[in-house]
Structures are given as C-alpha cells and as structure tokens.
MIGUVO-700756 format. One record per residue (C-alpha): chain; x, y, z; residue number from 1; residue in one letter. Coordinates in steps of 0.25 Angstrom, whole numbers, plus 5000, padded with zeros to 4 digits. Layout:
<atoms>
+-------+------+------+------+-----+-----+
| chain |   c1 |   c2 |   c3 |   n | res |
+-------+------+------+------+-----+-----+
|     A |    X |    Y |    Z | NUM |   a |
...
+-------+------+------+------+-----+-----+
</atoms>
This chain:
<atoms>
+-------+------+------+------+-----+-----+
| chain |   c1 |   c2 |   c3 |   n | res |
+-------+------+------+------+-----+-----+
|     A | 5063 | 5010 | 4973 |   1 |   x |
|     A | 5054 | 4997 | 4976 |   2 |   x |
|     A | 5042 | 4995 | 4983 |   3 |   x |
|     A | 5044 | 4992 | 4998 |   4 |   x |
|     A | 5049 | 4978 | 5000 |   5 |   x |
|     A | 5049 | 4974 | 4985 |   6 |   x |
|     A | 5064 | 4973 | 4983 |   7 |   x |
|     A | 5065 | 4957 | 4980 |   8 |   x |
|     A | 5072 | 4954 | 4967 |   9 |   x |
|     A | 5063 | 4949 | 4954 |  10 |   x |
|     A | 5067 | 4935 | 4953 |  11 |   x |
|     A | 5064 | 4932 | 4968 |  12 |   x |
|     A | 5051 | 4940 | 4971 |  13 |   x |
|     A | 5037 | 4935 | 4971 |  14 |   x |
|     A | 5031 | 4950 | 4968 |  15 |   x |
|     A | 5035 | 4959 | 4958 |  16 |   x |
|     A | 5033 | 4975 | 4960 |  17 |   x |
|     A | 5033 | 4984 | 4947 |  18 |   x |
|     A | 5028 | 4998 | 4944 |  19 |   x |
|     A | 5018 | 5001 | 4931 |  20 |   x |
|     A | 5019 | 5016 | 4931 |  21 |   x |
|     A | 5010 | 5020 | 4922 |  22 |   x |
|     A | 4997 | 5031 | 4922 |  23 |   x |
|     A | 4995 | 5035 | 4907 |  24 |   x |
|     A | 4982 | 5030 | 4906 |  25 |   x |
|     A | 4977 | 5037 | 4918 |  26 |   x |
|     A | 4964 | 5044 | 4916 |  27 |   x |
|     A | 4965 | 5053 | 4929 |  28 |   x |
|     A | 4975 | 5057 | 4936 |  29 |   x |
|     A | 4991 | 5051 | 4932 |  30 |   x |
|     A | 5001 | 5047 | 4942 |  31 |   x |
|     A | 5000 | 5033 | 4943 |  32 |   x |
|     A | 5013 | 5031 | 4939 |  33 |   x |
|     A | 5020 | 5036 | 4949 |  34 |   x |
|     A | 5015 | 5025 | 4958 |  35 |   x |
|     A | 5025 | 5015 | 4957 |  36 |   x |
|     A | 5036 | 5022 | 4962 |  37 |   x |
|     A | 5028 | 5029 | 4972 |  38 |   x |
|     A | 5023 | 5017 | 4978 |  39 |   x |
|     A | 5039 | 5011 | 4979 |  40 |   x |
|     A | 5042 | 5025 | 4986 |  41 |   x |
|     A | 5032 | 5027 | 4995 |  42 |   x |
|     A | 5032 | 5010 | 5000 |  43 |   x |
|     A | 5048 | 5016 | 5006 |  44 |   x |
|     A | 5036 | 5021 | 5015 |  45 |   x |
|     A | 5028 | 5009 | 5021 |  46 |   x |
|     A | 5030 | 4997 | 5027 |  47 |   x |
|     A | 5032 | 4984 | 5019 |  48 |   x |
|     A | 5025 | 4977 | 5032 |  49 |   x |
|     A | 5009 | 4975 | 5031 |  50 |   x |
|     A | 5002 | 4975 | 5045 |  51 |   x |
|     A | 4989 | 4972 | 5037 |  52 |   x |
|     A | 4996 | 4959 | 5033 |  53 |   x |
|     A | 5007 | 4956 | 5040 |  54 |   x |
|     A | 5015 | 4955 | 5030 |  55 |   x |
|     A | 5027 | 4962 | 5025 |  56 |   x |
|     A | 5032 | 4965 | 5011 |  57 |   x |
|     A | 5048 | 4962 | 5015 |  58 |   x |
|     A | 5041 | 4947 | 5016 |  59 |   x |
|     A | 5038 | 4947 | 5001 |  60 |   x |
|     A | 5047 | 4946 | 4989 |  61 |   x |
|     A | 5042 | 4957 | 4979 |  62 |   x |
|     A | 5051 | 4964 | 4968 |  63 |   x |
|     A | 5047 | 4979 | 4964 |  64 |   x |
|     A | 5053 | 4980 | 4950 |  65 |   x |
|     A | 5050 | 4995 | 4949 |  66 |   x |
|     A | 5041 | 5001 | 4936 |  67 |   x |
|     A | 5038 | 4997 | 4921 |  68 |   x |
|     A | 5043 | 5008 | 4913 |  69 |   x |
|     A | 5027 | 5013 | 4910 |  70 |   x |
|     A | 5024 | 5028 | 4912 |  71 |   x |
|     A | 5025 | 5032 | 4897 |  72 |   x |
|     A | 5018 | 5018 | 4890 |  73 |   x |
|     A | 5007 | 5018 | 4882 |  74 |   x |
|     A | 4996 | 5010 | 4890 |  75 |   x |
|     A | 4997 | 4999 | 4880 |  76 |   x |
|     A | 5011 | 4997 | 4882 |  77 |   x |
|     A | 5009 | 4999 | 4897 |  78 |   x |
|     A | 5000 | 4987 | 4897 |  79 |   x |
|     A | 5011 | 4977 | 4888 |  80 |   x |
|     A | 5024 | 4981 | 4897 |  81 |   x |
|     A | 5017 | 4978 | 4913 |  82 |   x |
|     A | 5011 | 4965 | 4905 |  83 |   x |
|     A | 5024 | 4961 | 4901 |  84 |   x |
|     A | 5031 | 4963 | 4914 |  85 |   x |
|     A | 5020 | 4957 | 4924 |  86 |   x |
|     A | 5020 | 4944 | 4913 |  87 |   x |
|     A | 5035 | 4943 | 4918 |  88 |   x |
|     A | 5033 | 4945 | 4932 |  89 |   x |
|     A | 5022 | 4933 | 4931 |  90 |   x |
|     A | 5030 | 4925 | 4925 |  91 |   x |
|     A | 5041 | 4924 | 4933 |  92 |   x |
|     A | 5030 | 4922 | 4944 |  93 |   x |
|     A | 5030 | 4936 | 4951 |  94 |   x |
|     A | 5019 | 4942 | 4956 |  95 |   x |
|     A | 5018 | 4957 | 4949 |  96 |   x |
|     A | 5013 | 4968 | 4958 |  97 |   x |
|     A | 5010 | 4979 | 4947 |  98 |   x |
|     A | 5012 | 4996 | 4955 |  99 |   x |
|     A | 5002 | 5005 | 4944 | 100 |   x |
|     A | 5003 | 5014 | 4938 | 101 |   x |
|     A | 4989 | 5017 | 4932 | 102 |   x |
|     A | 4979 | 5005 | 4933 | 103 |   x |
|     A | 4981 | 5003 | 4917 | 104 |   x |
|     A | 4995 | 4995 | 4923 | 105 |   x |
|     A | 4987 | 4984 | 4926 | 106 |   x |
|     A | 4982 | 4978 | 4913 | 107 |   x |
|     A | 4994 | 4974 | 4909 | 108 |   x |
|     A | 4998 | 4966 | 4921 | 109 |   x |
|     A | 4985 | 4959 | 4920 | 110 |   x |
|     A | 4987 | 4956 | 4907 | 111 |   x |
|     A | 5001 | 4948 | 4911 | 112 |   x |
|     A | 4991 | 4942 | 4923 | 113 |   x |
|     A | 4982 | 4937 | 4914 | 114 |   x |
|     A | 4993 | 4931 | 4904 | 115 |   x |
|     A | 4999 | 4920 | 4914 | 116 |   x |
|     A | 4986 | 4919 | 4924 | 117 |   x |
|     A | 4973 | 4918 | 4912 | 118 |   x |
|     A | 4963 | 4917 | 4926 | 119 |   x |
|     A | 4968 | 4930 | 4931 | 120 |   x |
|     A | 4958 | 4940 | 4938 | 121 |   x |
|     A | 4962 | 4953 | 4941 | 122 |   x |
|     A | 4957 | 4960 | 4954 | 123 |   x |
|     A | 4955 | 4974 | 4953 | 124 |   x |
|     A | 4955 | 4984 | 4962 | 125 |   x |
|     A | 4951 | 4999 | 4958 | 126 |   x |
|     A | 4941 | 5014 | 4960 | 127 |   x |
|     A | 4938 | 5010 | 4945 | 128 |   x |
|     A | 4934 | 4999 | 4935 | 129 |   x |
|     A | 4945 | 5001 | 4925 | 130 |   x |
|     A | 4934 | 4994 | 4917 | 131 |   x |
|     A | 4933 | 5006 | 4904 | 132 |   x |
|     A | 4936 | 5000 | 4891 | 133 |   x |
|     A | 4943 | 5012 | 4886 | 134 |   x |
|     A | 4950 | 5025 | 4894 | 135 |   x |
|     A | 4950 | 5034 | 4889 | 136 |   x |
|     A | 4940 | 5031 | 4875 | 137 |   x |
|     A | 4949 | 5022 | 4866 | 138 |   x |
|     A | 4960 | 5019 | 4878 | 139 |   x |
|     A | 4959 | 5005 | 4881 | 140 |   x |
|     A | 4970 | 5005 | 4891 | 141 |   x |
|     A | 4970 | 5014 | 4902 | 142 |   x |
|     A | 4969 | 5014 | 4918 | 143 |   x |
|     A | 4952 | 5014 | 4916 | 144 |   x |
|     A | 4955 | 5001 | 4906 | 145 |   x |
|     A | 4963 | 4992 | 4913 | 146 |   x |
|     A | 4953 | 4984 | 4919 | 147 |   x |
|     A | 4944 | 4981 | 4908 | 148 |   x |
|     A | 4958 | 4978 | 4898 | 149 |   x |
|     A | 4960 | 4967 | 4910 | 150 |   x |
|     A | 4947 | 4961 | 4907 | 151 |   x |
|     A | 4948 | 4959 | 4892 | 152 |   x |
|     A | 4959 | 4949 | 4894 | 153 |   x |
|     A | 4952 | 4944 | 4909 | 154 |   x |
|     A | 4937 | 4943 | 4905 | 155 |   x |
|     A | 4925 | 4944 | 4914 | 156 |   x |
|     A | 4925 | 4939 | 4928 | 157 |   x |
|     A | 4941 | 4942 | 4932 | 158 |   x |
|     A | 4941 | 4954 | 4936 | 159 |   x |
|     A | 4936 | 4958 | 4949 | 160 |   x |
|     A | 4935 | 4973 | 4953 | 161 |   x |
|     A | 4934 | 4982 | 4968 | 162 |   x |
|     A | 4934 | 4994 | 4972 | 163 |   x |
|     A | 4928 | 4999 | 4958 | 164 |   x |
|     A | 4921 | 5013 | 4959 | 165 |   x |
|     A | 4923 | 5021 | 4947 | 166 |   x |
|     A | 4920 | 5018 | 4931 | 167 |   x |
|     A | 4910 | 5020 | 4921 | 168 |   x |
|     A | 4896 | 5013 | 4922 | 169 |   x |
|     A | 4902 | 5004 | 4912 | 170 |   x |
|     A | 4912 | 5000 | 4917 | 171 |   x |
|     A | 4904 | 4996 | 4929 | 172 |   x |
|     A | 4893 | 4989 | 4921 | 173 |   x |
|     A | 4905 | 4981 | 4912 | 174 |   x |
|     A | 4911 | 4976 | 4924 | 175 |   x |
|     A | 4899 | 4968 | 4929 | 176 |   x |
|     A | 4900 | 4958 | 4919 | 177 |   x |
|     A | 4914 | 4958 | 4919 | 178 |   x |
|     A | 4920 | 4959 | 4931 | 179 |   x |
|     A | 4920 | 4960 | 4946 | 180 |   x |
|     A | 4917 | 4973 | 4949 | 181 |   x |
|     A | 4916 | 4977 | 4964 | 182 |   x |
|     A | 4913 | 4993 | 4967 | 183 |   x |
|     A | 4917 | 5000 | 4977 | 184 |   x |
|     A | 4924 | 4992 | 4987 | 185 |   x |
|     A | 4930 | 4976 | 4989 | 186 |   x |
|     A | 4917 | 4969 | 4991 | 187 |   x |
|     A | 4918 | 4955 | 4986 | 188 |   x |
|     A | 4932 | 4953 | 4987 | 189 |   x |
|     A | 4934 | 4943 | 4995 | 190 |   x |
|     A | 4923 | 4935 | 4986 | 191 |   x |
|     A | 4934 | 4940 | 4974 | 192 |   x |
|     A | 4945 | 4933 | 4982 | 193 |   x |
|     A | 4938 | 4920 | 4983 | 194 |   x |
|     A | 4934 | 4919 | 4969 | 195 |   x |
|     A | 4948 | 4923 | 4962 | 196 |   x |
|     A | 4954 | 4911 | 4972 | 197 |   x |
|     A | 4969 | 4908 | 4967 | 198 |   x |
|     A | 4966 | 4913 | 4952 | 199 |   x |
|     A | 4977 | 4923 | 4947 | 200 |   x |
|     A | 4973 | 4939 | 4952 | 201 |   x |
|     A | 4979 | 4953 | 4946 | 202 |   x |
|     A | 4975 | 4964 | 4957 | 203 |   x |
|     A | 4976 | 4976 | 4951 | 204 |   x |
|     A | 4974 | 4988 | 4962 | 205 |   x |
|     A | 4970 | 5001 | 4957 | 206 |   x |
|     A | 4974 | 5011 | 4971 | 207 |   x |
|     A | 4961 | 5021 | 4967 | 208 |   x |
|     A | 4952 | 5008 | 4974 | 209 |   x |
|     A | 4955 | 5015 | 4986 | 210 |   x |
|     A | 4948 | 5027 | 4991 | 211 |   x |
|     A | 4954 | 5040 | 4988 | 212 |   x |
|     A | 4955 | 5044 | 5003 | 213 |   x |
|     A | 4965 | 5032 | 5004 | 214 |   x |
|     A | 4972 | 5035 | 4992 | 215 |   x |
|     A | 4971 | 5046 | 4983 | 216 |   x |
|     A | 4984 | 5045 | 4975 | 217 |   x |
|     A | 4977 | 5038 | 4963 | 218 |   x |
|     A | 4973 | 5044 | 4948 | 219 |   x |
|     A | 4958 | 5042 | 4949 | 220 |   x |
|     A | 4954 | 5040 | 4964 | 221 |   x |
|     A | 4940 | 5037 | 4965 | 222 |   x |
|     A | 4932 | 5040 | 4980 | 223 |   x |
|     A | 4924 | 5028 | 4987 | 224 |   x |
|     A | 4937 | 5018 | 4986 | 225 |   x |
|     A | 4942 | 5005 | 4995 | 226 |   x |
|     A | 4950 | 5009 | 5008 | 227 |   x |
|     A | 4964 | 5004 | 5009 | 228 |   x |
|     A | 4960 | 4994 | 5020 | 229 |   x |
|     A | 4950 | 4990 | 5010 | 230 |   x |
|     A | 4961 | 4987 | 5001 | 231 |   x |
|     A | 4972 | 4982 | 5008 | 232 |   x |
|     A | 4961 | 4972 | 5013 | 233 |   x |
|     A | 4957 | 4966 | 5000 | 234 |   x |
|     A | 4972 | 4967 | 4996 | 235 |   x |
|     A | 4976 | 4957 | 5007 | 236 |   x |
|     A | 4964 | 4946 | 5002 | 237 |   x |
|     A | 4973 | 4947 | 4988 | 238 |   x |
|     A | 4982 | 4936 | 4995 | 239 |   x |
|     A | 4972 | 4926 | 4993 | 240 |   x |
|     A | 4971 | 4930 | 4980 | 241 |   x |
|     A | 4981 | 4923 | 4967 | 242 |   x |
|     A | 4986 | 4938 | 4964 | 243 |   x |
|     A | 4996 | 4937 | 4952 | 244 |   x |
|     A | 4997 | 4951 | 4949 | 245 |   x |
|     A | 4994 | 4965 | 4954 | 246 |   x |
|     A | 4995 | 4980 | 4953 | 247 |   x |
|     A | 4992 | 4993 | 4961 | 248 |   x |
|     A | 4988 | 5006 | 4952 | 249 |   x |
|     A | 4985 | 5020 | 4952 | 250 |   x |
|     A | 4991 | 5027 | 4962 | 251 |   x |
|     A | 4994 | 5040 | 4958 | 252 |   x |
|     A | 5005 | 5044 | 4970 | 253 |   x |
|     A | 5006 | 5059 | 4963 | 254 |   x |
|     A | 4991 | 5061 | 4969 | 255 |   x |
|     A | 4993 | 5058 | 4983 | 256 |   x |
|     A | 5003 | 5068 | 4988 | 257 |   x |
|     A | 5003 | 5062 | 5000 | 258 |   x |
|     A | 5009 | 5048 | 4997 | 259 |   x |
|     A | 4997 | 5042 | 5004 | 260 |   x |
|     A | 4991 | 5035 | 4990 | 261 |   x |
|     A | 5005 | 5030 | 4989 | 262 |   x |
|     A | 5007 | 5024 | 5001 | 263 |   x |
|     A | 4994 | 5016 | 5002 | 264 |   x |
|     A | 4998 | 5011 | 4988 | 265 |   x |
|     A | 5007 | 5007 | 4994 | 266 |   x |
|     A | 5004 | 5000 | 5005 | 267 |   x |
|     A | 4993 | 4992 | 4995 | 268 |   x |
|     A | 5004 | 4987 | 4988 | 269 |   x |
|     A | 5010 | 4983 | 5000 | 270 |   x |
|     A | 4997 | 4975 | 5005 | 271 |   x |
|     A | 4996 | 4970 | 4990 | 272 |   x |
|     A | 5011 | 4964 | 4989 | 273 |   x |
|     A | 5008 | 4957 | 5004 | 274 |   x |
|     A | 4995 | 4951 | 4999 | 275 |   x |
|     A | 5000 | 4945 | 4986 | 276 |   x |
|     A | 5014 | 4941 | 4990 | 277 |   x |
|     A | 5010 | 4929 | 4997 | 278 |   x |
+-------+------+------+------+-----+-----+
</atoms>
C-alpha cells in the first residue's frame, strides 16, 4: 500500500516517499517502526485536498517506494544503508521525503545531504535536543545522539532548533555556542527563514514537538508542546525555504489506540509534501 496520492512512477516523480522502519535505539517506549505502514494505511482515510492551502496532492508527482529493509540492523549499519539510498534519490534530482522510524533515521540522510550540498543546515523540529554525546554511556548512536552526530560533520551555526523542551543542563548549555536553540515554541522562525534564504535545508520533524493532548502516540511524549496549528503554520513558511531533504519521526502508532496520533501524522505529512512540492 502507498501513501495517498504517491503512485507516480520513479523515473518521472519530483518527490520520493520511503519508509525507515527502525526503533532499536529507543530509550523509552518502541514502536516507532510500525509507522510507516501505518501512516500509508490510515492516509486510505483523509483527503489528499488541503483547505489550509489550497492545494491538493493528486496535483503533485510523488513516488512512495515503500520501506528499507531496517527493523533488525545494527544502528551503524542503519546509518550506512538510508545514506546510500537518499545519495541516489539526490542524484537522480529527487526530493527525498524520509517516514521514521526512530529519530536515530535521520543521521544518515543528513550525511547524504551534506555530501552533495557542503552549505547545508538542517532545521530541526523536536520536545528534545537530541544533543547527548553518548546514549546510553559509550552508545554514540542512538535516537538521543542524532543531533549532535549531525553537527560533527555540519559545525556551529547550521543547526537551528524549536520546540526544544527536554534534555540535561548540558545539553542545553552546549547548544548555546553551537547552535540555534529555540525553547518551548516557534519564536524567531520567520527571522530563521530569511537568513537560510535559498541555501540547501534538511527538515527533520521529530512528532513529539506537539503537545501530548494532540498526539500521544509517540515513545517519549513530553507535556508543554507546539499545537498542530502552530505546526501546520511554520510548515507552510517551509515553501520559501530550499528544502532538499526531509523526514518525519517518532510515532509510535501502537500507543494511540485510537488512530488519532496516526492521523494527524498524517495529515502533517500531507501539509509537508504540499509545501515543499512547489
């Protein structure tokens, strides 16, 4: 099954949809996984036409080419295979859409970003900083590492960070003269937007930047998050905005019996793929 509206062949697609089904590395609660093919189930279930925008996804040409074989990899080999495959999406001048899976996922399409655009900053939406050099002790790659593994190869002053809420004081204090750290909420974005101007962006969307009471279905929900208004608002501004590259992680589907958590999931992905599609 593909994502709503994502049925257009490879070769003649601008966007390319894929799974990264993948939560070993996760510190709380596992499930992340399962997103992917929830995600593609549960969008049988909403309308491919945005009211917000005005647009529709029939309008766009975007190619789901289902899920990297993941689940059991060791995190290291994780890294390596999503590298390899967004370096070929790039390449043949696609526009890779990355479904998480655990947030550890993005590293390696970062890295790929980073290879054939050196200016590249990454955007980075999330309840926490992801900035911990190690977790758990002596585990350099994991869920809590990803962003701080992204900054050895990007350096200071590319990565800029909302929504953040959670972390050790460290964490906090590092990111002061290291990156763009914006607690709590999207203040300053549209500052963000006018400084990046056409350089080459990943945006990586961790779901747990929401508030719980919106969506619960995530591993490590943290209270005091965005609103999905909030969200869908700073999504839309992501047209202005080069983005090369970008992913949506951590829902945990399992949690939300419901399917509510899935559903908004999915309709972010929907607002996502209408903002960036031109």
């Amino acid at each position: 099954m593909k994502f709503i509206a994502c049925e257009t062949e490879y070769a003649a697609a601008n966007i390319v949809l894929f799974g990264a089904p993948y939560d070993k590395t996760a510190s709380n609660r596992k499930g992340a996984r399962l997103a992917p093919a929830a995600m593609r189930l549960e969008s049988q279930q909403i309308e491919t036409y945005s009211p917000y925008v005005d647009r529709d996804l029939e309008d766009l040409r975007i190619c789901d080419v289902g899920d990297l074989d993941l689940v059991e990899a060791e995190p290291f080999d994780v890294v390596d295979i999503i590298s390899k495959w967004v370096n070929i999406m790039l390449s043949d001048e696609k526009l890779p859409i990355m479904l998480g899976g655990e947030h550890l996922v993005t590293l390696g399409a970062v890295q790929a970003a980073f290879e054939k655009f050196p200016d590249l900053c990454v955007i980075h939406l999330d309840a926490h900083t992801d900035l911990r050099d190690e977790y758990p002790d002596g585990e350099k790659l994991s869920h809590a590492t990803v962003i701080k593994r992204c900054h050895d190869f990007l350096g200071n002053g590319r990565i800029f960070q909302f929504g953040i809420r959670s972390g050790t004081r460290e964490e906090f204090e590092w990111a002061k003269s290291h990156t763009h750290l914006q607690r709590f909420d999207f203040a300053g974005f549209d500052k963000v937007v006018t400084k990046l101007g056409g350089k080459p962006i990943y945006f990586t969307l961790d779901i747990d930047v929401l508030d719980p009471s919106e969506l619960c279905g995530t591993g490590t929900p943290e209270a005091g998050g965005v609103s999905f208004t909030a969200l869908r608002e700073l999504i839309e501004k992501l047209g202005k905005l080069n983005i090369v590259a970008a992913d949506i992680v951590e829902l945990a589907p399992q949690l939300d019996a419901s399917g509510a958590s899935t559903s908004l999931a999915c309709k972010v992905l929907r607002e996502l793929l209408l903002s960036v599609g031109g």
